[in-house]
C-alpha positions in Angstrom: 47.0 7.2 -12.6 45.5 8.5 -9.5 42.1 9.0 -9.6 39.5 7.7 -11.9 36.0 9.9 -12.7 33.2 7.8 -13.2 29.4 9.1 -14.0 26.8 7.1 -13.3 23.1 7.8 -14.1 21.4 4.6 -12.5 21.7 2.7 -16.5 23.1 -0.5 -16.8 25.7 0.9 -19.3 26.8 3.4 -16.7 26.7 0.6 -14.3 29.0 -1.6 -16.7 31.4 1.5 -17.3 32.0 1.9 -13.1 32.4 -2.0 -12.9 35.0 -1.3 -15.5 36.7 1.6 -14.1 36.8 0.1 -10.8 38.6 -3.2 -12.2 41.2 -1.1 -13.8 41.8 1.3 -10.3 42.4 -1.9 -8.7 45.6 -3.2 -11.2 46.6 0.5 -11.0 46.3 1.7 -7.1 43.9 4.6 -8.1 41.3 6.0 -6.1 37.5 5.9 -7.9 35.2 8.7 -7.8 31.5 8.3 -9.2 29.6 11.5 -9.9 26.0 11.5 -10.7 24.8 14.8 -12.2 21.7 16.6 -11.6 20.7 18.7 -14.9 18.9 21.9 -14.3 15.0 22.2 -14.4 13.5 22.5 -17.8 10.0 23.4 -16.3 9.4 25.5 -13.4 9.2 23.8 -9.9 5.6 25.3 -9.6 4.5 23.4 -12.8 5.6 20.0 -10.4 3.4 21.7 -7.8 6.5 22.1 -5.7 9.1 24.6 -4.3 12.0 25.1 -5.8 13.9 23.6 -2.2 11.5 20.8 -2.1 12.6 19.8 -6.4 16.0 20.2 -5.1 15.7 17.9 -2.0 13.9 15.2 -4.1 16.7 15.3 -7.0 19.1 15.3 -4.0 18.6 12.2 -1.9 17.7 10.7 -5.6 21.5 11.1 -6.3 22.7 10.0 -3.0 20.2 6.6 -3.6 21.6 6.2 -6.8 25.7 6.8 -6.2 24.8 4.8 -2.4 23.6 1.8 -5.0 26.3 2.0 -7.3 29.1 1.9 -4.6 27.3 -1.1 -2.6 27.3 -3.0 -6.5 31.4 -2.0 -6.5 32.0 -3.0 -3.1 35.8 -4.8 -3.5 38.6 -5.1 -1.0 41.4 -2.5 -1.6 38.9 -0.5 -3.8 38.8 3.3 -2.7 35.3 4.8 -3.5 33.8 8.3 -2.7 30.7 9.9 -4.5 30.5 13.4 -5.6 26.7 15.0 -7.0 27.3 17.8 -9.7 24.7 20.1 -10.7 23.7 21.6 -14.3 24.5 20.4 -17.6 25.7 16.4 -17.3 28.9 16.8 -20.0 29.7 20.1 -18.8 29.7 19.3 -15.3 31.9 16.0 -15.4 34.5 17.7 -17.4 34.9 20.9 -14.9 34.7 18.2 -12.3 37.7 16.3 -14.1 39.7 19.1 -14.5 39.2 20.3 -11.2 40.4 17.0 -9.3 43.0 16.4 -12.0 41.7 12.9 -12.8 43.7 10.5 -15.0 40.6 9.4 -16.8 37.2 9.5 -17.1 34.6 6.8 -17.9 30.9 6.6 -19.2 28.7 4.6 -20.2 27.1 4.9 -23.8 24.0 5.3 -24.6 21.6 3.9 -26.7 20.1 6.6 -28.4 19.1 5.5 -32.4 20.8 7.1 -35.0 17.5 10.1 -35.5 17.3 10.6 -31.9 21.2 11.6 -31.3 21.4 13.1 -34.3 18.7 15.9 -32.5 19.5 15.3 -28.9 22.9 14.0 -28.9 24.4 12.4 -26.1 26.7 13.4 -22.6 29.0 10.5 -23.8 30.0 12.4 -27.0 29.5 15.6 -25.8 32.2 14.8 -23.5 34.4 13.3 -25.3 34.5 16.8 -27.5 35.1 18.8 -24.4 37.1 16.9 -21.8 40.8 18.3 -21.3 40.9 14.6 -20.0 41.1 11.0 -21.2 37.5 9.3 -21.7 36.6 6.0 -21.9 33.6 5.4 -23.3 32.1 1.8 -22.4 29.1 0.3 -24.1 
C-alpha cells in the first residue's frame, strides 16, 4: 500500500479515523493524504450578504485551518502527510479523488446520525462505501 486517503471534517470521529490511518501508514511505509471537502452552496452567496469570491475565500482558509489542525494532531516521525481541499459533493468528491491518486485505501470517520435522520439524509460514510472503486475503512 502506497498511499492512504483520509477525509477529515474537523469531528472527532474523523479525527479518530486519521489517527488510525496514520498508525497503519506507519507499519506499512505509505504516504497519508487528508482531504477536507467543501460541498457546494445550498443558498445563494447574496442570501450570506456576501460575494460569491468572498464565500469561497472564507470556506477556503476554513479548510486549510482545519487539514493545518489535523496534520499538527498527527505530527509522527517517519509519517508523510500532505493535505488536499476537494470541492462539491463530500462522497463523490473523495472517491474521484481516490481513484485519481490510485490510493490503497480510504478512511472515514462515522457519523452519528440516528437511525430517522440517515434514513432521510444519509451519510458520506455510506454513500462512499456504495461508490468507492477503492477500499474504505469506516472508523467509529
Amino acid at each position: 500500500m502506497k498511499r492512504i486517503l483520509v477525509a477529515v471534517d474537523g469531528s472527532d470521529t474523523s479525527l479518530k479515523a486519521a489517527r488510525m490511518a496514520a498508525d497503519v501508514a506507519l507499519r506499512f511505509g505509505a504516504k497519508l493524504t487528508l482531504v477536507h471537502v467543501v460541498p457546494k452552496l445550498l443558498l445563494p452567496p447574496d442570501v450570506y450578504g456576501l460575494t460569491i469570491a468572498e464565500v469561497e475565500k472564507e470556506h477556503r482558509a476554513y479548510a486549510d485551518a482545519l487539514l493545518e489542525k489535523a496534520v499538527k494532531a498527527l505530527e509522527e516521525p517517519g509519517l508523510d502527510v500532505s493535505t488536499t481541499v476537494l470541492y462539491g459533493s463530500p462522497a463523490e468528491a473523495i472517491a474521484e479523488e481516490a481513484a485519481a491518486v490510485d490510493v490503497g485505501m480510504v478512511v472515514v470517520g462515522s457519523r452519528g446520525y440516528g437511525a430517522v435522520a440517515r434514513m432521510f439524509l444519509g451519510s458520506v460514510s455510506d454513500r462512499l462505501v456504495h461508490i468507492s472503486s477503492k477500499p474504505v475503512l469506516v472508523v467509529r
